[in-house]
C-alpha positions as CSV (number, residue, x, y, z in Angstrom):
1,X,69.5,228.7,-83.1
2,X,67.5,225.8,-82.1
3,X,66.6,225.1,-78.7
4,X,66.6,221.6,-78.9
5,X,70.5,221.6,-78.1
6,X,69.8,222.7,-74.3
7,X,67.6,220.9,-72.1
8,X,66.7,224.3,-70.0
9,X,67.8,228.3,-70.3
10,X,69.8,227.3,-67.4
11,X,71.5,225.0,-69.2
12,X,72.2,227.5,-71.9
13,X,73.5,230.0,-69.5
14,X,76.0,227.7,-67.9
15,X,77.1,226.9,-71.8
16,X,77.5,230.7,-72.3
17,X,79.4,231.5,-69.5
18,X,81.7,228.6,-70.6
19,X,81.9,230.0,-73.7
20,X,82.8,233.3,-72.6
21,X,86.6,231.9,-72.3
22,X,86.9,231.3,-75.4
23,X,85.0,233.7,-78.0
24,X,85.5,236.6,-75.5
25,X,82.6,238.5,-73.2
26,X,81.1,240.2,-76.0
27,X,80.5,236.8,-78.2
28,X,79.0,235.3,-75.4
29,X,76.7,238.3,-74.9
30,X,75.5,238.1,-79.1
31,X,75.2,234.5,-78.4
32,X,73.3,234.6,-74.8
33,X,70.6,237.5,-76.5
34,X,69.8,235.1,-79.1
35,X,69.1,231.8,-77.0
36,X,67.3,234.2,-75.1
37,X,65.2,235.2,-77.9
38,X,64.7,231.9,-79.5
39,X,63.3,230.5,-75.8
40,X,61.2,233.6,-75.1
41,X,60.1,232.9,-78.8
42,X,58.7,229.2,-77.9
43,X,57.6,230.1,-74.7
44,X,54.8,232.0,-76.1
45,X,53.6,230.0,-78.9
């Protein structure tokens, strides 16, 4: 996933919670665990 896409993690979590509507609450769960890996990720380096 690339962060470049989302300005912010809030930004992402508004995008998930959208997206929740559509792909069902356990998608947006998968999806929300991997932006939140992929910005814990470049936080640290």
């Amino acid at each position: 996933m690339s962060k470049l896409n989302f300005k912010s993690p809030r930004e992402a979590a508004r995008a998930f919670t959208h997206l929740s509507f559509y792909v069902g609450f356990p998608g947006a769960i998968t999806a929300s665990a991997m932006a939140n890996a992929t910005f814990s990720e470049t936080e640290d380096n």
